[in-house]
C-alpha positions in Angstrom: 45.5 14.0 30.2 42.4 12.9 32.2 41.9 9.2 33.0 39.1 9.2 30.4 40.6 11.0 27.5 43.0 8.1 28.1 40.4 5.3 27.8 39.4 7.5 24.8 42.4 7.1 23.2 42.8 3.5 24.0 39.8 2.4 23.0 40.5 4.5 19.1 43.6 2.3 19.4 41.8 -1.0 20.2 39.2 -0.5 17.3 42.2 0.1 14.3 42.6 -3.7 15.4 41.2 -6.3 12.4 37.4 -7.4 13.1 36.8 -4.6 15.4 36.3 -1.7 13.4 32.6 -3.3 12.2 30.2 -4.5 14.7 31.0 -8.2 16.2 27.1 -9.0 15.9 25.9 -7.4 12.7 28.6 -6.4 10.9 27.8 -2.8 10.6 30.5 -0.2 9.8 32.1 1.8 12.8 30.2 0.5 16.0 30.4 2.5 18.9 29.7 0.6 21.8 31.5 -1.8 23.5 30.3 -5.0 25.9 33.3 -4.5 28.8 31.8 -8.0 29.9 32.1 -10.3 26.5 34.8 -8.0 25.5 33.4 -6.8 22.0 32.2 -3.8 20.2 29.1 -3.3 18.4 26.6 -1.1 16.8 23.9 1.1 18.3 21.3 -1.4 17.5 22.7 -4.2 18.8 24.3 -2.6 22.1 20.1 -2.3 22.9 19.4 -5.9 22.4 22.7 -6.4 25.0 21.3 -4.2 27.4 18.5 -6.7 27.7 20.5 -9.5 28.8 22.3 -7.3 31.9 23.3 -10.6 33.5 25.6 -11.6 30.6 26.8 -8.4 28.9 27.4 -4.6 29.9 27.7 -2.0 27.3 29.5 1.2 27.4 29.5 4.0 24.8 32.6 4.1 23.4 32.8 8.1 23.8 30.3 8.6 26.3 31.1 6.3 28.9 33.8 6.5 31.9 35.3 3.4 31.6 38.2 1.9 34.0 41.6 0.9 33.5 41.1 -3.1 33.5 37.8 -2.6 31.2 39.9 -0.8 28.7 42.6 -3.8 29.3 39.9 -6.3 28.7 39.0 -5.1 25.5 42.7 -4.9 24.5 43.0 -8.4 25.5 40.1 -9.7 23.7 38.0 -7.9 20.6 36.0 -9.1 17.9 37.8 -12.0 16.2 39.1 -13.8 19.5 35.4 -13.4 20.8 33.7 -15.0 17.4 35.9 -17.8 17.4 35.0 -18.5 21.3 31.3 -17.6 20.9 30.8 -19.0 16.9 33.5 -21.8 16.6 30.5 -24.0 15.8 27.6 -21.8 13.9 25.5 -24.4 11.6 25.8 -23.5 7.9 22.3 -23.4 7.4 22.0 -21.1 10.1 20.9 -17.2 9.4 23.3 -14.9 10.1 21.4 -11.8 10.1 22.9 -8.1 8.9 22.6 -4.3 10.3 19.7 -4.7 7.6 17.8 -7.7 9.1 14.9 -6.9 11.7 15.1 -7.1 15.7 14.2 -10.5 16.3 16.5 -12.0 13.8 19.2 -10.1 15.4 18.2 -10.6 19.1 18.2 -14.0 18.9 21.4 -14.4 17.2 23.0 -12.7 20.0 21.1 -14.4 22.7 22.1 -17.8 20.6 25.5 -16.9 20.6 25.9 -15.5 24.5 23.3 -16.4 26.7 22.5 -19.9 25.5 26.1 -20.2 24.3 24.5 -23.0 21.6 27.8 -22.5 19.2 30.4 -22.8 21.4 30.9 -26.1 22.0 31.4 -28.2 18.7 28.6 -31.4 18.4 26.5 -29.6 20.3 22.9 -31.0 19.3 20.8 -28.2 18.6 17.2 -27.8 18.2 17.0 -26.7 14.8 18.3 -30.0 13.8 15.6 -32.4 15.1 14.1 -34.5 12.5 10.6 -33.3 12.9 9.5 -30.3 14.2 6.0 -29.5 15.9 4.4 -26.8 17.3 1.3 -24.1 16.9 1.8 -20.7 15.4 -0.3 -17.9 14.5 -1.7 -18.2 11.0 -3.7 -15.2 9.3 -7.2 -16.3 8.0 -6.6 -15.9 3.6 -10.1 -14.4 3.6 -11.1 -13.1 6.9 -7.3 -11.5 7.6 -7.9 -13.1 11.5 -4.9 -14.8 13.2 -6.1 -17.9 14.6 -3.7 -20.7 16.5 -2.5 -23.5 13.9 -0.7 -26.9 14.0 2.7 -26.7 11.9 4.7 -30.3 11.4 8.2 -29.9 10.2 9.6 -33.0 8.8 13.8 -34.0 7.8 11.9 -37.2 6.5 9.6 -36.4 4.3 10.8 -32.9 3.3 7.8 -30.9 3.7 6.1 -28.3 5.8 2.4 -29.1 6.9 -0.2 -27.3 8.8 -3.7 -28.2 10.3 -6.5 -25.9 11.2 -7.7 -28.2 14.2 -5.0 -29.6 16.7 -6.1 -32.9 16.5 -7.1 -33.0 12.7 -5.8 -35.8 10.8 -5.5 -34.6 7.5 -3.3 -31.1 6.7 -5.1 -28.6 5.6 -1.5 -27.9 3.3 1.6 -30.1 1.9 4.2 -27.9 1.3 7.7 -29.4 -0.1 10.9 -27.9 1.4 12.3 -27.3 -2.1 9.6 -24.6 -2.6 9.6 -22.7 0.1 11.2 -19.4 1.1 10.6 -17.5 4.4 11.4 -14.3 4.8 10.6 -11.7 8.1 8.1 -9.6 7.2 7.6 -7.5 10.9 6.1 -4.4 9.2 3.8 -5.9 6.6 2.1 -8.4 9.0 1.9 -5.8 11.9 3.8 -8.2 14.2 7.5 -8.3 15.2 7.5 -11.5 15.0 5.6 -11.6 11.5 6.9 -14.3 9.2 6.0 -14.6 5.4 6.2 -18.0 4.4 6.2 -18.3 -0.1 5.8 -21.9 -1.0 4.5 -23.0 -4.9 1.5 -25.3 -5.5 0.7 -25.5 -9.1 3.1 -23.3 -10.0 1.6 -20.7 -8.8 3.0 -18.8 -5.8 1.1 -18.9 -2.5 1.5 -16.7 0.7 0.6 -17.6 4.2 1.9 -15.5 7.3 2.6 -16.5 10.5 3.7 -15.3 14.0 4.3 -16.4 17.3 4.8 -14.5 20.8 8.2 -16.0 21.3 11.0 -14.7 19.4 12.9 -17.8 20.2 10.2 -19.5 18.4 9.7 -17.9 15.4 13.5 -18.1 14.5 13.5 -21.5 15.5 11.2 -22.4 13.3 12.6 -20.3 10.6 16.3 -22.3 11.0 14.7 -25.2 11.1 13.4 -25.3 8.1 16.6 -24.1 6.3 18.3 -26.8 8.4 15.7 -29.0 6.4 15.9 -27.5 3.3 19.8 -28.1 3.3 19.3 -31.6 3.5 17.0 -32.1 0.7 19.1 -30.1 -1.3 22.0 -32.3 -0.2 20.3 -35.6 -1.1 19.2 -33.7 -4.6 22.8 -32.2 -5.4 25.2 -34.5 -4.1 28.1 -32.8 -6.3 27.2 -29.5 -5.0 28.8 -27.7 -1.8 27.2 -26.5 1.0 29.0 -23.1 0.0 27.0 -23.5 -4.0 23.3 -24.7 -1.8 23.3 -22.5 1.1 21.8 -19.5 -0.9 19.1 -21.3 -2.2 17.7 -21.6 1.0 15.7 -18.8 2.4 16.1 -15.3 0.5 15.0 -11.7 1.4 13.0 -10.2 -1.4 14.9 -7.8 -3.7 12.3 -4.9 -3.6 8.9 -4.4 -2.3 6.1 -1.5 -2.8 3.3 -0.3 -4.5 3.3 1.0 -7.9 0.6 1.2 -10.5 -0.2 -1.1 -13.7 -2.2 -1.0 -16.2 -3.4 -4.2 -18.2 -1.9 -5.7 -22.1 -3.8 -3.5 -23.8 -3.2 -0.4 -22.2 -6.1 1.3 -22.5 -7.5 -0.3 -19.0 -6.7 2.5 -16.0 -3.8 2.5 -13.9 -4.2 0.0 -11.1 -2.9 0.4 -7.5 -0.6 -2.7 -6.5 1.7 -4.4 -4.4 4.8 -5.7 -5.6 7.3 -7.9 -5.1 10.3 -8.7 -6.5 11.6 -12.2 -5.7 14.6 -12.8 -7.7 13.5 -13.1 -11.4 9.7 -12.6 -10.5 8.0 -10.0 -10.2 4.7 -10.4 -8.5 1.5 -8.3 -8.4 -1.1 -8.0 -5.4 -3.8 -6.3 -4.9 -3.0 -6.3 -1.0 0.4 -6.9 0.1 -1.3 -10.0 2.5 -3.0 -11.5 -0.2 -2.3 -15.3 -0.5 -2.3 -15.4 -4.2 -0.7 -12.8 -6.2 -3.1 -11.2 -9.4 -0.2 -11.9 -11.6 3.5 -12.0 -12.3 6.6 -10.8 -14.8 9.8 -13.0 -15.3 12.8 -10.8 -15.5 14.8 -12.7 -18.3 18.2 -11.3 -19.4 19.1 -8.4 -21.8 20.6 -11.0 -24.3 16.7 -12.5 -24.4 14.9 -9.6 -25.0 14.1 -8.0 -22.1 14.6 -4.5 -21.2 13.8 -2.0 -18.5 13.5 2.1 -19.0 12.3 5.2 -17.8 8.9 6.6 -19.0 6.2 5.1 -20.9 5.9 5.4 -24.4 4.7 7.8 -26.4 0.4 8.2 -26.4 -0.1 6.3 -23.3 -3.1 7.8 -21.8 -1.8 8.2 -18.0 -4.9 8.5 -16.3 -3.2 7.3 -12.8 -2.3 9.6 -9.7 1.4 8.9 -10.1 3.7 10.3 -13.1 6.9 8.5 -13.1 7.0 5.5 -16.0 8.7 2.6 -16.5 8.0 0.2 -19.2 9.3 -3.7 -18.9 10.1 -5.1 -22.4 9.5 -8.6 -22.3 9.6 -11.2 -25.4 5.7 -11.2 -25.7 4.5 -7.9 -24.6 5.3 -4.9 -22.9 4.5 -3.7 -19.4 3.9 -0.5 -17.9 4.2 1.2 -14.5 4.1 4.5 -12.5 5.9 5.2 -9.8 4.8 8.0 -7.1 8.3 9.6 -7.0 11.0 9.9 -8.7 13.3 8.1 -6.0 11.2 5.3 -6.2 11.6 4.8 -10.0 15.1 5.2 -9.7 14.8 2.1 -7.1 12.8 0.0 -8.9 14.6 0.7 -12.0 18.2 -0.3 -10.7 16.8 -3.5 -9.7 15.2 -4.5 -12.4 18.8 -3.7 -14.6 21.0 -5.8 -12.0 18.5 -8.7 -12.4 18.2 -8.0 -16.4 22.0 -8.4 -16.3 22.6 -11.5 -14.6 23.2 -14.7 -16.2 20.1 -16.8 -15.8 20.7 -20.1 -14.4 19.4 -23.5 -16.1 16.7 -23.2 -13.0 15.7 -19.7 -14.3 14.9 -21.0 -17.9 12.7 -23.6 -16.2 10.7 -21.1 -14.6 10.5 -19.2 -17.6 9.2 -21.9 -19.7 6.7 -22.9 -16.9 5.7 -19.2 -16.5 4.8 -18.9 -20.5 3.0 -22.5 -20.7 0.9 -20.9 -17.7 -0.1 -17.9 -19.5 
C-alpha cells in the first residue's frame, strides 16, 4: 500500500471519530478538508475562507492531498471536539453562530474570531461586542433615492436603542429605534453588497426597513453582535425569570421565506399584482420592491385551531388574469387571500411554510400582534 492510500485510510478512520464527521466551523455534513495546522476538518466552503488566513491554518483535501505521516498524527491527536473546546471554551451566548446556510461574511468572521483573533479562547476576555455604547458610520441606502450615503449609527446598552444621524455632527437622530423591535438579518444578494445588512425595526406598528453595509466585514458583524449582545440585556432586565436558553432566539432571526409572487386585492376582481414577500415568522409582508422601507401590506399567519388555512389553487371563478398559474388561497378569520406562484416548486415552498407556521402554537406575544394587526386595519 502506497504512503498515501495509507493517509487515506487514516484519515476515513480519524473522521468515524464524534464531532468530526460534520464540519468543525459550520456544521455541514461530511467535510472534506482538513486544516493539518489547527488540526480540524471542515467543509468546502469554509476550507476557502481558511485558505485566506495562510499564516494560521493550511488546508488539505482529504482525498486529494499527499499528506505526511505526523500531519495524519496531528489530526489523530486532535479533531473537532478537542479543537472547539480550545478555540470556543468562551463563545458569548448572544453571539451568532452561523450555519453551512449563513452567507460568507458571517462565516469568515466566525472563523477569523475563533483562530486568528483567538477572542474565545481565553474566558473573561472583554470583547468588543460588549461595550456599552457602540459608534460608528455605515452605509445607509437613501428610502427614496436607493443611493448609499455614509451615516452616524449610536448603539447604546443604556438606553436600549439603535440611533442614526444623517450628518456626523447632527444633534438630533434622524431615527430612535428600541432594541426590543429590531431584527437584523444579512441580506448580501438583495442589497447587492456582501456585506449588505437588512435591519427590520417597528415604529407605529408598522414595520420599517433600512439597509446598511460597510467595507469591513469585521465591522458589519460587529455591529450585527452587538446589537444582539444589547438586545439580550434588555430582554434580561424585561424577563428576569427567563433563561438565556428561552431569550436567545428572540434575538435576531433569518426570515422564513422570501420571493415574489402575485396578489390580487379583497375583492378580487383588481389584477394580479407583482410583489415581494417576506415571511417573518407569523407575518407575512408585501412590497412592491424588495428594498422598499415600508411594506404595501401584511397577513398574520394565526393557527389552524383560529381559522386560518392554507391550500393549493384559487377558488372556483377567480378571473386569473396574471402571468403565473399556480394558486394558493390564505384563509384568514376576515377574508381570504389569494396568490400565484410562477412554478410549481415555488408553490410547494411557500405552501409548506405557511402549514408549519399554521401549525404552531401561537405564543401570548403572537396574540398581541394579532390583535394589534386587526385594530390597524
Amino acid at each position: 500500500m502506497s504512503t498515501n492510500e495509507r493517509a487515506t485510510r487514516a484519515l476515513k478512520e480519524i473522521l468515524q471519530k464524534p464531532g468530526n464527521d460534520v464540519c468543525a466551523d459550520c456544521g455541514a455534513l461530511d467535510p472534506g478538508w482538513g486544516s493539518c495546522s489547527l488540526g480540524v476538518f471542515i467543509c468546502l466552503d469554509c476550507s476557502g475562507i481558511h485558505r485566506n488566513i495562510p499564516e494560521i491554518s493550511k488546508v488539505k483535501s482529504l482525498r486529494l492531498s499527499h499528506w505526511e505521516d505526523q500531519e495524519v498524527q496531528f489530526m489523530a491527536e486532535n479533531g473537532n471536539e478537542l479543537m472547539k473546546a480550545k478555540y470556543e471554551a468562551d463563545v458569548p451566548v448572544y453571539y451568532y453562530k452561523p450555519t453551512h446556510k449563513d452567507c460568507q461574511v458571517l462565516r469568515e468572521q466566525w472563523i477569523r474570531a475563533k483562530y486568528e483573533r483567538k477572542e474565545f479562547s481565553k474566558p473573561g476576555k472583554s470583547l468588543t461586542y460588549e461595550s456599552e455604547t457602540r459608534e460608528g458610520t455605515l452605509m445607509k441606502r437613501g428610502r427614496d433615492n436607493g443611493q448609499f450615503l455614509n451615516r452616524r449609527f449610536v448603539l447604546s446598552e443604556r438606553e436600549g436603542n439603535l440611533k442614526y444621524y444623517t450628518k456626523y455632527d447632527a444633534k438630533e437622530p434622524k431615527a430612535v429605534i428600541k432594541v426590543d423591535t429590531i431584527n437584523a438579518t444579512f441580506q448580501p444578494e438583495k442589497i447587492g453588497n456582501p456585506n449588505g445588512l437588512q435591519i427590520t425595526y417597528l415604529k407605529d406598528y408598522s414595520t420599517r426597513n433600512i439597509f446598511v453595509y460597510h467595507d469591513s466585514g469585521k465591522e458589519i458583524v460587529d455591529w450585527f453582535n452587538s446589537i444582539r449582545a444589547v438586545q439580550l440585556q434588555y430582554l434580561r432586565v424585561a424577563f428576569p425569570g427567563a433563561t438565556d436558553a428561552e431569550l436567545v432566539p428572540k434575538l435576531t432571526r433569518n426570515f422564513v421565506k422570501e420571493g415574489y409572487m402575485e396578489k390580487t386585492g379583497p375583492r378580487q376582481t383588481e389584477g394580479f399584482k407583482k410583489r415581494w414577500f417576506t415571511l417573518d415568522q407569523r407575518r407575512l409582508m408585501y412590497f412592491k420592491d424588495p428594498l422598499d422601507a415600508f411594506a404595501k401590506g401584511e397577513v398574520f399567519l394565526g393557527n389552524n385551531d383560529n381559522h386560518y388555512s392554507a391550500s393549493a389553487g384559487l377558488p372556483p371563478g377567480t378571473h386569473c388574469n396574471g402571468a403565473w398559474q399556480y394558486g394558493i388561497t390564505i384563509e384568514t378569520p376576515d377574508r381570504s387571500f389569494l396568490f400565484t406562484c410562477e412554478t410549481e416548486s415555488d408553490q410547494l415552498d411557500w405552501l409548506k411554510h405557511f402549514k408549519n407556521v399554521m401549525n404552531t402554537q401561537m405564543s401570548p406575544q403572537d396574540y398581541t400582534m394579532e390583535a394589534l394587526l386587526k385594530h390597524r386595519h
